[in-house]
C-alpha positions in Angstrom: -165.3 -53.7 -66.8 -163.4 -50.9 -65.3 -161.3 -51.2 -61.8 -160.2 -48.1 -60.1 -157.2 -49.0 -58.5 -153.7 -48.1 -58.6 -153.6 -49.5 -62.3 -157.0 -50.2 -63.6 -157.0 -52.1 -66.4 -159.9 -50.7 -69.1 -160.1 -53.0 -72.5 -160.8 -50.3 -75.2 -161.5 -51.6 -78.6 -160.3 -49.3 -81.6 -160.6 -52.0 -84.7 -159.6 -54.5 -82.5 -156.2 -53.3 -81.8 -156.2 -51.1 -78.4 -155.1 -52.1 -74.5 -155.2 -49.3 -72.5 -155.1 -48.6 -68.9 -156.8 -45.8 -66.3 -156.0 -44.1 -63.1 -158.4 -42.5 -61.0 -157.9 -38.6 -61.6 -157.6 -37.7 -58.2 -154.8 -40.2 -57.5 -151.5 -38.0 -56.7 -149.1 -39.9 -59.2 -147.3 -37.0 -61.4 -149.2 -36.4 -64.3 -146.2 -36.2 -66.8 -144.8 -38.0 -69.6 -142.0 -38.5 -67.3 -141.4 -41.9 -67.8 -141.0 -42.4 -71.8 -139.8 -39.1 -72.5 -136.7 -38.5 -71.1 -136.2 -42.1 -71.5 -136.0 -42.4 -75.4 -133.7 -39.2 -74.8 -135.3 -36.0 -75.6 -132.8 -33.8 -73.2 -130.2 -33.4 -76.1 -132.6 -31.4 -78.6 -134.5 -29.8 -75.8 -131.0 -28.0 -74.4 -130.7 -26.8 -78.1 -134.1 -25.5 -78.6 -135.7 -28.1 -80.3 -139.0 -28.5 -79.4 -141.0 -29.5 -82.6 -142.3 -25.8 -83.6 -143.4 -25.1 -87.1 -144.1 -28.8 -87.7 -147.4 -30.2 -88.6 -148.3 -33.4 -87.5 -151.6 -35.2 -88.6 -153.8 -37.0 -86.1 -155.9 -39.9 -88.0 -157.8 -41.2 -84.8 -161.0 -40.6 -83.0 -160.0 -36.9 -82.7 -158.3 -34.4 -80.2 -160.1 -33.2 -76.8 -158.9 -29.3 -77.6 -160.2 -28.2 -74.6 -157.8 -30.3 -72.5 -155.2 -27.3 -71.0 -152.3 -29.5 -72.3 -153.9 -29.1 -75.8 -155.9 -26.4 -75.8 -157.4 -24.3 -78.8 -159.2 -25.3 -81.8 -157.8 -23.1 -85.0 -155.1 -21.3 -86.1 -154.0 -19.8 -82.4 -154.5 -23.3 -80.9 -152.8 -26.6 -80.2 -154.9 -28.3 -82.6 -154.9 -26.0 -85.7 -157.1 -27.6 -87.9 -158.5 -31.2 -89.2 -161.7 -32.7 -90.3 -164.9 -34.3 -88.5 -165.7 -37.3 -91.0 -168.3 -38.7 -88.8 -170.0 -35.3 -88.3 -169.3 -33.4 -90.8 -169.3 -29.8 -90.3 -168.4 -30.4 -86.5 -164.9 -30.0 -84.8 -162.7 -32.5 -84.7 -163.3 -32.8 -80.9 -162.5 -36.4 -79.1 -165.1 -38.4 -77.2 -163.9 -41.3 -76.9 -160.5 -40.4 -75.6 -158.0 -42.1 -77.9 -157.1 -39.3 -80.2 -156.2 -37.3 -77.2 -154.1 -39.6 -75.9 -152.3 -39.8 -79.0 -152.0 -36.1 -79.6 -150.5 -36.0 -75.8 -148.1 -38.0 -76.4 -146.7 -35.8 -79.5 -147.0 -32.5 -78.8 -149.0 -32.3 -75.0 -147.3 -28.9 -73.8 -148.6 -28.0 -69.9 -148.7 -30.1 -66.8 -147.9 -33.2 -69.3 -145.4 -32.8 -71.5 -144.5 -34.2 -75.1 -141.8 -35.2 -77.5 -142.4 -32.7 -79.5 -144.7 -30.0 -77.5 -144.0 -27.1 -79.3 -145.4 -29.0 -82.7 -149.0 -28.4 -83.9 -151.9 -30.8 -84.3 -154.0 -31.3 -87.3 -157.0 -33.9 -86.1 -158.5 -35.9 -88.4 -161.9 -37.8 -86.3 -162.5 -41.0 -88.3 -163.9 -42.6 -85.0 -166.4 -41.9 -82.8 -166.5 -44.5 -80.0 -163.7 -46.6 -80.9 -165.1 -49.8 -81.8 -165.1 -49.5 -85.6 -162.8 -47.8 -88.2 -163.8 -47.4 -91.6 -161.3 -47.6 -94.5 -162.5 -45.2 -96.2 -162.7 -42.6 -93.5 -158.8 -43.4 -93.1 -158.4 -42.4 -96.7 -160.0 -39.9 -97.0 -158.0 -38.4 -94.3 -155.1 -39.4 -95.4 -155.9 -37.1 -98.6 -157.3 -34.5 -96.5 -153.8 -34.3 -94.4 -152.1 -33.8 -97.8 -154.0 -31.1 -99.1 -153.9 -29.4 -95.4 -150.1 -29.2 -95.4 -149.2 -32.0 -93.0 -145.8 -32.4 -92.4 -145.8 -35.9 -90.3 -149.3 -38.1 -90.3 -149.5 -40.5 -87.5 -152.2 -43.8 -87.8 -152.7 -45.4 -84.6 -155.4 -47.6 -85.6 -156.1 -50.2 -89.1 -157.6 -53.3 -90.2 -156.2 -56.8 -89.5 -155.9 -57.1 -92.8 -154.1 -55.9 -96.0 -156.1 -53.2 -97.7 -154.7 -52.3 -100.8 -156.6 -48.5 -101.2 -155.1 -47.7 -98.0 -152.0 -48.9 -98.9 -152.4 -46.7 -102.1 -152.8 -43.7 -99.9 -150.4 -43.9 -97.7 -148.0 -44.0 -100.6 -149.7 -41.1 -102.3 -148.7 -39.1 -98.9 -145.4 -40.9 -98.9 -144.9 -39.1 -102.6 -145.5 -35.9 -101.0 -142.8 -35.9 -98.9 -144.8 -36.5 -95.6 -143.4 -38.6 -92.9 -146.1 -41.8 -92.5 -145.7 -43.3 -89.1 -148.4 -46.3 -88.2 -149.1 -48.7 -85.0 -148.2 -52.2 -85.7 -151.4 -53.1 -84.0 -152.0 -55.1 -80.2 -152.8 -58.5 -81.7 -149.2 -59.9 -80.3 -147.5 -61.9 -79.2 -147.9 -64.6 -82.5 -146.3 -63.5 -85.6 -147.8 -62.3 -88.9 -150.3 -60.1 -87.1 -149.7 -56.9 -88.3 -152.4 -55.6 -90.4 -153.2 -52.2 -92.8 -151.7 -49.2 -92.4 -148.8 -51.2 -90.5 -148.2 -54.0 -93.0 -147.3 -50.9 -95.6 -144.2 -51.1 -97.6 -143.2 -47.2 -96.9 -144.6 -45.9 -94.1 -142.9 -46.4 -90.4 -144.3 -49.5 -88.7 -144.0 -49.0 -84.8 -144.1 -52.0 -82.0 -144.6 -51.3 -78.6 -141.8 -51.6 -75.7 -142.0 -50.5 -71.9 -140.6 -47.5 -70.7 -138.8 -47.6 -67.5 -137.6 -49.2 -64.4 -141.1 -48.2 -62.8 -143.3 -49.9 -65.5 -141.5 -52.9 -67.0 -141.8 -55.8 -64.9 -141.3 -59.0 -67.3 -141.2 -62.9 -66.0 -139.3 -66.0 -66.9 -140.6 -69.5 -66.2 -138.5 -72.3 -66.9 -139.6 -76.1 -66.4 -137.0 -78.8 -66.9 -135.2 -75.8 -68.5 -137.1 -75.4 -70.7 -138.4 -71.3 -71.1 -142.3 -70.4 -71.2 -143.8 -67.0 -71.7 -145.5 -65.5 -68.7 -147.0 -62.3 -67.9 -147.0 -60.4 -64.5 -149.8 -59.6 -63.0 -150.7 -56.1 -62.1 -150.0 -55.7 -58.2 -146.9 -58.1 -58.7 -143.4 -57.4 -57.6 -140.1 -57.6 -58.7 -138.3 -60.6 -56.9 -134.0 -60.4 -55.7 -133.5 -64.1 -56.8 -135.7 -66.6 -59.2 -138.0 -68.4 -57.6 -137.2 -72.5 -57.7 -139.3 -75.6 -56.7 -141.6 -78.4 -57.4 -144.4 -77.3 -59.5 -148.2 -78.9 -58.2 -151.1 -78.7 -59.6 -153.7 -76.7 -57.9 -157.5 -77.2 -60.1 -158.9 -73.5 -60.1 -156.9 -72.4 -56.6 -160.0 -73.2 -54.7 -158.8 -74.0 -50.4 -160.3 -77.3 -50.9 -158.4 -78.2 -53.8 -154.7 -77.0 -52.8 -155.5 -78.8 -49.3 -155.0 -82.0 -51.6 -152.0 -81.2 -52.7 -148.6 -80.5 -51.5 -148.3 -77.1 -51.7 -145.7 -75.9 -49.4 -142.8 -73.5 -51.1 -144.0 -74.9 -54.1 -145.1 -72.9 -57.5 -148.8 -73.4 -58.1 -150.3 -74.0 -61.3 -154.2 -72.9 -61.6 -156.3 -72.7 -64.2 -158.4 -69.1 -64.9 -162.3 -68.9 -63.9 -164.3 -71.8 -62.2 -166.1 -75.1 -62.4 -168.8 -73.7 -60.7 -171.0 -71.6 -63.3 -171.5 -67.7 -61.7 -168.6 -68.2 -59.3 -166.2 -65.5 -59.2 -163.0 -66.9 -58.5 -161.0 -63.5 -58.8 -157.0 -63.9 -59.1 -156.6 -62.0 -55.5 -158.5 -64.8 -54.4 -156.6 -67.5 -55.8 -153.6 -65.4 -55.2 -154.6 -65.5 -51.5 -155.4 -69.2 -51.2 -152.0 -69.9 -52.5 -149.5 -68.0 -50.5 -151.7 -69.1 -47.0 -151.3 -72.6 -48.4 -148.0 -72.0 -48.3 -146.9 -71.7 -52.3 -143.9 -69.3 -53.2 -145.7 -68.4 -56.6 -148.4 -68.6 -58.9 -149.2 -69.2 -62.2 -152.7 -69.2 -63.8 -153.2 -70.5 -67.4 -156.1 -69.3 -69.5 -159.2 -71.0 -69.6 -159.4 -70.4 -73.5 -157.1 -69.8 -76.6 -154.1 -67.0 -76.1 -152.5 -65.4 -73.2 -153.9 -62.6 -70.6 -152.9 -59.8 -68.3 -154.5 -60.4 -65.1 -154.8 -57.6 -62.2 -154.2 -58.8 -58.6 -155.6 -55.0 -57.4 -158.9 -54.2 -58.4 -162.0 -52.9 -56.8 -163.7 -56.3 -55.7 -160.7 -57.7 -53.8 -161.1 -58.1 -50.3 -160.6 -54.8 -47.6 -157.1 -54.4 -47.3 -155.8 -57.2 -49.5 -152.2 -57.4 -50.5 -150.6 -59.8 -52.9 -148.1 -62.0 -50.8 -146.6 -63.6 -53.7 -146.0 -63.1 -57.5 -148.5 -64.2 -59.9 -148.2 -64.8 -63.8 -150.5 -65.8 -66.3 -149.9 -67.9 -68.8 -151.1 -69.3 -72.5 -153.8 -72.3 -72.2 -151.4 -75.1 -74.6 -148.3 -74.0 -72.2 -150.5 -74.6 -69.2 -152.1 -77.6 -70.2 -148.6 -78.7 -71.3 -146.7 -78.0 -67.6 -149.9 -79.9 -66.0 -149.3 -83.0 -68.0 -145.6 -82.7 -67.1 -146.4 -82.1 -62.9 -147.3 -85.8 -63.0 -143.5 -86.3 -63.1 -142.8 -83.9 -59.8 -141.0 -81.6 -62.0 -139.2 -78.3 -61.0 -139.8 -75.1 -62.1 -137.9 -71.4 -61.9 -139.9 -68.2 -61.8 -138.4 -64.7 -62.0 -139.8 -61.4 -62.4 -137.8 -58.6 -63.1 -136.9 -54.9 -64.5 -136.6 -54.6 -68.3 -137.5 -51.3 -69.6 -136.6 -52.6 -73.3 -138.4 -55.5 -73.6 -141.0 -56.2 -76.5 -144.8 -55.7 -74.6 -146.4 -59.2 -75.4 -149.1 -56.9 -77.1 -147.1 -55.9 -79.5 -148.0 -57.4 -82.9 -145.2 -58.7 -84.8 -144.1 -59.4 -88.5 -143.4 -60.7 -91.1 -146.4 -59.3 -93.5 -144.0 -60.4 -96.2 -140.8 -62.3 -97.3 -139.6 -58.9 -99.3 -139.4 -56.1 -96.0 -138.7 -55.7 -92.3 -142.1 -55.1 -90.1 -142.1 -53.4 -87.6 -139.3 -51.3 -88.5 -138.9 -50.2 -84.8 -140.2 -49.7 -81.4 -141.1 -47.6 -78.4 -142.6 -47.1 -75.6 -146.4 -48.5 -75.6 -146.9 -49.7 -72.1 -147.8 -47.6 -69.1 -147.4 -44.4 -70.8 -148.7 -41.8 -68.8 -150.6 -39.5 -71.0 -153.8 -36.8 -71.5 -157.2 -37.9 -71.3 -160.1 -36.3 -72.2 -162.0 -33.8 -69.7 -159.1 -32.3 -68.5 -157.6 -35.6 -67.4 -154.4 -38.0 -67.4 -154.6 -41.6 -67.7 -152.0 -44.4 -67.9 -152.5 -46.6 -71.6 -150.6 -49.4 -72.9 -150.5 -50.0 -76.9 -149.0 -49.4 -79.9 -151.7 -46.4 -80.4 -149.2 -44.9 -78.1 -145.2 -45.7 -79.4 -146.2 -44.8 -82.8 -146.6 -40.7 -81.7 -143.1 -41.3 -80.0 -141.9 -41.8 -83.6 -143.9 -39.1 -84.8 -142.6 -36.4 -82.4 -139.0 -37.6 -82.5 -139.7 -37.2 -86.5 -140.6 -33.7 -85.7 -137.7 -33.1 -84.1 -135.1 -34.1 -86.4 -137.2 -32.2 -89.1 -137.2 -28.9 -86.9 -133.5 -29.2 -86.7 -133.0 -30.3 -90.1 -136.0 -28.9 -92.4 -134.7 -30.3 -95.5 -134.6 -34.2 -94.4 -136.8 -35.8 -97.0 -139.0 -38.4 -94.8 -137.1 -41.5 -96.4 -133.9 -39.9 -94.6 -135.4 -39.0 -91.3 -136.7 -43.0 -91.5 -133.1 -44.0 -91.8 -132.1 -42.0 -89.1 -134.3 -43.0 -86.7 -133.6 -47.0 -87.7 -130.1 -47.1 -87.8 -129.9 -45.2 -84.6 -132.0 -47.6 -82.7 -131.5 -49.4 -79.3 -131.4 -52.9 -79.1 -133.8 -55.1 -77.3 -133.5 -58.1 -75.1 -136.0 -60.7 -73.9 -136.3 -62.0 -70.5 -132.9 -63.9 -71.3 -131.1 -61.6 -72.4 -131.7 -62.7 -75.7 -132.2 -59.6 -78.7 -135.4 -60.2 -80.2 -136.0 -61.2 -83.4 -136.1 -58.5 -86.4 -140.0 -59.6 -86.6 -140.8 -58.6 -83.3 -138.4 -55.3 -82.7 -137.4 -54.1 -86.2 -134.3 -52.2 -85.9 -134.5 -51.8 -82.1 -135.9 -49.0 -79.6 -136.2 -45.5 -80.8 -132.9 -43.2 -79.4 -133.8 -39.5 -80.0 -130.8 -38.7 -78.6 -128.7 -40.7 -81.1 -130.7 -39.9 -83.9 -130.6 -35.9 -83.2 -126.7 -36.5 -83.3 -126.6 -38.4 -86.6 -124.7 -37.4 -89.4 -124.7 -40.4 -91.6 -128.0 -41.1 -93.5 -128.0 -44.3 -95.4 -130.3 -45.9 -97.7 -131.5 -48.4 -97.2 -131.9 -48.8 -93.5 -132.5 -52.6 -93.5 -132.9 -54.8 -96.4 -134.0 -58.6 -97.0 -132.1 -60.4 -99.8 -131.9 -64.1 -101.4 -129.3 -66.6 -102.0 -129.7 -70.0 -103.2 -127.8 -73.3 -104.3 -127.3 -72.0 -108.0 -126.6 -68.2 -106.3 -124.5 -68.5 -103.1 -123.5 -64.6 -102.9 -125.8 -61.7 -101.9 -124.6 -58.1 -103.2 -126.2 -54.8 -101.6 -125.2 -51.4 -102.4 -125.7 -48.4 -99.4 -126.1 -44.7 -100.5 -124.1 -42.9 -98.0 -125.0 -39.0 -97.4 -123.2 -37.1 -95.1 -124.8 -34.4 -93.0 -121.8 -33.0 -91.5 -118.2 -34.1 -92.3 -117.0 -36.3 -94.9 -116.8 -39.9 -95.0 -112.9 -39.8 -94.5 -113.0 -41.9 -91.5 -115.6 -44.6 -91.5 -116.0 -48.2 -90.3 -117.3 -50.8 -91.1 -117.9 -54.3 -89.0 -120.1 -57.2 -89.4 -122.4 -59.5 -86.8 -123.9 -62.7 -88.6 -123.9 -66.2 -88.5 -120.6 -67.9 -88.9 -121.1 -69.3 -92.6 -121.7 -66.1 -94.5 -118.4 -64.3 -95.4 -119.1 -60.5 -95.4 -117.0 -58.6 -97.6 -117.4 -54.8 -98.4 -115.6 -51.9 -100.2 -116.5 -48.2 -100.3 -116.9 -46.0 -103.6 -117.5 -42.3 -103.5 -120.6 -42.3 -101.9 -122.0 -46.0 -102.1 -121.4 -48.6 -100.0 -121.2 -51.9 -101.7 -121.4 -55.4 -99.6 -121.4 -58.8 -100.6 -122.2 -61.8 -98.3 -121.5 -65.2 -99.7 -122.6 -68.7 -98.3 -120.1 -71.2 -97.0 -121.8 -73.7 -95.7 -125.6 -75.4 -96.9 -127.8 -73.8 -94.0 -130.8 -73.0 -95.8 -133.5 -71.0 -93.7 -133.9 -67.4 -93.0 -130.9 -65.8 -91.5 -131.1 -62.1 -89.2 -127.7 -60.5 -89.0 -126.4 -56.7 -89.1 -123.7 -54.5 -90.4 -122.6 -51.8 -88.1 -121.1 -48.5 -89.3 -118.9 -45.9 -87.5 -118.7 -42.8 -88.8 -117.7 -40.2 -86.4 -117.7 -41.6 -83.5 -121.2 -42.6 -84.3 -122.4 -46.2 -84.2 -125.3 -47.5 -87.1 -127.0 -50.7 -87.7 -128.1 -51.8 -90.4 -130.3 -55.0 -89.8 -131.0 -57.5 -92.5 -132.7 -61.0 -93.5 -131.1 -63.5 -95.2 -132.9 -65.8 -97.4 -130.7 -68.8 -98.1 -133.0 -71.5 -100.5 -132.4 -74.2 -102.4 -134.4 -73.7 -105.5 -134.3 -70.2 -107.5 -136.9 -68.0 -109.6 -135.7 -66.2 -112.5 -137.7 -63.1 -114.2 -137.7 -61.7 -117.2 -140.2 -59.0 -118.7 -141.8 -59.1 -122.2 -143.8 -56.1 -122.8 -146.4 -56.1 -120.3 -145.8 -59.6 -119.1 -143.7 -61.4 -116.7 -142.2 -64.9 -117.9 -140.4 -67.0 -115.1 -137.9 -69.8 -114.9 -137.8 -72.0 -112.1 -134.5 -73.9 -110.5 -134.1 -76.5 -108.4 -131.3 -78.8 -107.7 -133.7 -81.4 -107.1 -136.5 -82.6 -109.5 -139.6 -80.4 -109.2 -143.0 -80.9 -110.7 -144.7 -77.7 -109.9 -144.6 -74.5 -108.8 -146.8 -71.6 -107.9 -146.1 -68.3 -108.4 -147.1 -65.3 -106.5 -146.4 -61.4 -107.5 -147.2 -58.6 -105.2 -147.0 -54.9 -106.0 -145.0 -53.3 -103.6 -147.3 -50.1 -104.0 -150.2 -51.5 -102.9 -150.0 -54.9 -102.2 -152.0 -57.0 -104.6 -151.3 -60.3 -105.8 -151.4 -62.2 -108.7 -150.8 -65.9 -109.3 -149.8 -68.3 -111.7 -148.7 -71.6 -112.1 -145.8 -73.8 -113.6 -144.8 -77.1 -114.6 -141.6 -78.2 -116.4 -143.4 -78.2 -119.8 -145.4 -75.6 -119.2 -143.9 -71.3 -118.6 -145.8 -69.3 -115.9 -146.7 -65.6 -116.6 -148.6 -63.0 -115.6 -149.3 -59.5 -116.8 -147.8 -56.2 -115.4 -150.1 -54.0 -114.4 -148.1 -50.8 -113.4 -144.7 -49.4 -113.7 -143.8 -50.4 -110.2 -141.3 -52.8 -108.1 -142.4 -56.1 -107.9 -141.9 -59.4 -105.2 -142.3 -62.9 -106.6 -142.3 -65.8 -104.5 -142.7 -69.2 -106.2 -143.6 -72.2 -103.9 -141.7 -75.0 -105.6 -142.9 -78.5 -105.3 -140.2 -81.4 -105.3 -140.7 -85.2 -104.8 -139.5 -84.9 -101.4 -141.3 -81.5 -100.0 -142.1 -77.7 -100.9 -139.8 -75.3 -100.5 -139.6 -71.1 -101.6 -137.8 -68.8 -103.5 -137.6 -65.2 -103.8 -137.0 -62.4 -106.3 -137.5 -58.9 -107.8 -137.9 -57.0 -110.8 -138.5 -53.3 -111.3 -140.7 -52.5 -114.2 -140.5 -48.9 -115.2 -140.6 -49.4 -119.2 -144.9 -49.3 -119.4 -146.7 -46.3 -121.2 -148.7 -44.3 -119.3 -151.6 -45.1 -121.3 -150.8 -49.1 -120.0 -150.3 -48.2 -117.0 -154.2 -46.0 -116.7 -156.0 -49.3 -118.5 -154.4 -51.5 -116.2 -154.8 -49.5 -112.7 -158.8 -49.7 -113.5 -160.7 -52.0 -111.3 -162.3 -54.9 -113.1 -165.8 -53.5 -112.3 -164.7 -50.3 -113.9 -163.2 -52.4 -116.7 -166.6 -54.1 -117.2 -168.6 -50.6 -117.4 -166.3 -49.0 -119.6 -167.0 -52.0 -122.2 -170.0 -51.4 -122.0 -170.7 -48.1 -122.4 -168.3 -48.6 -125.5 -170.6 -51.1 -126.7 -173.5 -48.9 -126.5 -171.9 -46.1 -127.7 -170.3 -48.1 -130.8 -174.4 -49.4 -131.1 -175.9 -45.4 -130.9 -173.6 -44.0 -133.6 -174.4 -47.5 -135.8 -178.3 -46.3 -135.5 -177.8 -42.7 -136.3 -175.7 -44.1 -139.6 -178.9 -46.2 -140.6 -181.4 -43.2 -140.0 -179.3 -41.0 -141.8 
């Protein structure tokens, strides 16, 4: 269904993870990226020159529209000099569907619209044709393709909801290479966990998606009995001066007849989406309408199934000359069923809508995708970006497709200024340079939903501090109470005479830290027994220059030792109460795969190392009372390579290779008899 209105809401489907949303081409709002661009601060390198040329940035998406005049030219003396058709082969890369051009625009669109990066060329790599599936493989093999084609940056604004390990394997072959892997966290938001492959990779950039500016970020609070629910504006509501207070009533679907029963007057109107009446059209304008002439001060429809909605007052079945008269939010289907149980008591309710340029879209998909490292690692602008279309046109889009190129051209950037950066430094730049984000309370969000914070180009172009790591998880328990992290500090320009550093974490952890050469060493130690998961940063000044450094704290009660033997891992569980089992998972951090096993007090896990490689383990310990985790680490590197090559063949490959030996070993027995 497409509505062509002021903001027309279109529902594209790329793998199940873009929104997007379309203007009428002929409508006279300025075509430019005028709203994200300058906002994430592009004027600092654009005053010195720095416009992204000479950089290469690879376009895995449904491919570019090279005939658009913002991107025009197929080829070396083009926009888009070079890529690969993998669904025709033997064709240009050239777009049909539209996404790929959107992304491309907003990296390196350089005419009416204008990019982060415009100057920067395009390598397109068409994986998709319509949109509505991706294959693995295709990604792959473009991810290969882009290394062998000289990439410089690869941006992925597309995946699986799931982890795929060859991808994984990819994307850190291309990670090896010294190319900059930036991905889309995906538009499965707002629950957590629901970031899935490229995104949930270990390496590559993860980006979540923020609005952009005054113009485009309307976000709403509801609270009931003070109690705070998440709501969504509709498209065609306003910003209000104060909240909105008063009795909440029920209201059935918003039909007249049904808010004639109640008492409606400069209340707040609950209504559910849709109808009782099969084929009725109930639109929101309509319910909208019924509302504010029944007096209401504002709405709020719940969904008529699972999950939350954006909901468009404007569209082009309203009514001639319609206007909304009051705001309207949608809300999740258990909230609303859970405020309508609670309207029996006449309770009261507050409603405000509001500017908030960084605030996490609801979209957005958030982390964790693992116990071990931060997802998404940061965020940008995804919502209303104002971009190139295909045929010549513009278009407003909302998604993650569309923050992750904001990472990739401000990536471009710093490596245009700075052409030796290897890509684990400009990723460190960019994160500890980061904006923080606030929800509708004012509230920053949580390191699963925002990462680091909102990409700053202008704060990362004035960086001179890289340090590794950008964010880190650790582990403490009741036998292990302190926490030790070392930081590799490089200077750019200076020295690291005059540095500083502070800490911002919950009161029971005592943060010490102390400086050698070049490193960084912290320790955090436990002083009270909070065990749970613990976010917290350490903030360094160098040079006038403020980074964060964001971390999680795992604080357990049991512990999981490791030890290596050869090509095995043996582990030793502790708990401080009695425990009767456990079960242990490892995951390789270059891919992803997992491998269990199983303990007991009489009897020792194991499991066998397939690959020199970092490794996770995370043993679910069973106690008398209830189940609890614990976390550790162990990075193998003593395996042969001829190990290492039996071990990294798939089982089906395993099983061939048997036996073809086998047969072979059978053949040479025959010819021994004949002879």
């Amino acid at each position: 269904m497409k509505f062509f209105a002021i903001f027309s809401l279109i529902v594209v489907i790329l793998t199940g993870l873009i929104l997007s949303q379309s203007i009428d081409s002929e409508n006279e709002i300025k075509t430019y990226l005028d709203r994200s661009v300058p906002y994430v601060g592009t004027e600092i390198p654009r005053i010195q020159g720095i416009d992204g040329s000479g950089i290469k940035i690879a376009v895995i998406d449904t491919g570019v529209d090279f005939n658009h005049p913002d991107l025009f030219g197929w080829g070396p003396d083009g926009k888009v000099i070079g890529g690969y058709n993998f669904i025709q082969r033997g064709e240009p890369p050239l777009d049909k569907n539209g996404h790929g051009t959107q992304v491309a625009g907003v990296i390196a669109a350089d005419g009416q619209a204008t990019g982060i990066a415009p100057k920067a060329k395009i390598l397109a790599y068409k994986v998709s044709e319509d949109g509505e599936g991706v294959s693995s493989e295709l990604i792959i093999e473009a991810i290969e393709m882009a290394i062998k084609d000289g990439a410089d940056i690869i941006n992925i604004s597309l995946g699986v909801n799931k982890t795929n390990s060859k991808i994984e394997r990819a994307v850190n072959y291309a990670l090896e290479k010294e190319i900059f892997v930036v991905t889309a966290a995906g538009n499965d938001g707002p629950g957590f966990g629901t970031i899935g492959s490229p995104g949930r990779n270990y390496g590559s950039v993860t980006v979540g998606a923020t609005y952009n500016n005054l113009t485009s970020s309307l976000v709403a609070t509801l609270e009931v009995d003070e109690k705070p629910y998440t709501v969504i504006p509709m498209v065609g509501s306003t910003k209000v001066d104060d909240p909105i207070t008063g009795k909440i009533v029920f209201g059935g679907y918003g039909k007249i007849d049904e808010l004639s029963q109640v008492d409606t007057k400069d209340s707040i109107v609950l209504v559910e989406r849709g109808s009782d009446v099969e084929g009725e059209l109930l639109y929101f304008s309509i319910k909208e309408n019924n509302a504010a002439n029944a007096g209401a001060k504002a709405l709020i429809v719940y969904n008529n199934i699972e999950g939350i909605f954006l909901g468009e007052l404007i569209h082009e079945f309203m009514e001639p000359d319609y206007k909304p008269q009051i705001p309207v939010v949608s809300i999740d289907r258990d909230e609303g069923l859970e405020i309508k149980n609670l309207v029996i008591n006449e309770i009261e309710g507050s409603l405000h809508l509001f500017y908030n340029p960084d605030f996490v879209a609801h979209f957005s998909s958030r982390g964790p995708v693992s116990p071990f490292y931060i997802k998404p690692e940061i965020v940008a602008p995804g919502a209303y970006i104002n971009t190139t279309q295909n045929n010549a046109g513009y278009n407003f889009t909302s998604g993650t497709s569309y923050a992750a190129p904001h990472v990739s051209g401000a990536a471009a950037l710093l490596l245009q200024k700075n052409p030796n950066l290897h890509h684990h430094e400009i990723k460190s730049i960019l994160l500890t340079t980061a904006m923080p984000v606030s929800d509708a309370y004012g509230q920053e969000f949580s390191i699963s939903e925002s990462g680091s914070g909102r990409i700053d180009i202008a704060n990362a172009f004035d960086a001179k501090l890289v340090i590794m790591p950008p964010n880190f998880v650790s582990s403490v328990s009741s036998d292990h109470l302190i926490s030790e992290q070392q930081f590799e500090l490089k200077v750019l320009e200076g020295s690291l005479d005059y540095i500083q550093i502070d800490f911002e974490g919950p009161e029971f952890i005592k943060f010490a830290h102390f400086i050698e050469g070049e490193k960084l060493i912290t320790k955090m130690s436990m002083t009270e027994k909070n065990y749970g998961d613990h976010e917290g940063k350490i903030i360094i000044y160098h040079n006038e220059i403020r980074y964060v450094v964001p971390f999680l704290l795992h604080y357990t009660q049991g512990s999981v030792l490791v030890n290596q033997q050869n090509d095995k891992l043996i582990f030793d569980i502790y708990h401080p109460e009695n425990w009767s089992f456990a079960k242990i998972t490892v995951t390789n951090s270059k891919d992803g795969k997992t491998s269990t096993t199983t303990m007991t007090p009489n009897k020792q896990g194991t499991i066998d190392i397939f690959e020199n490689s970092e490794y996770w383990i995370d043993a679910k310990i069973r106690t008398n009372k209830n189940s609890s985790s614990a976390y550790n680490t162990i990075e193998i590197s003593t395996l042969d390579e001829k190990s290492q090559n039996l071990n990294l063949i798939e089982l089906p490959e395993k099983q061939i290779l048997i036996i073809s030996g086998i047969v072979i070993a059978v053949g040479i027995v025959g010819i021994l008899k004949r002879k």
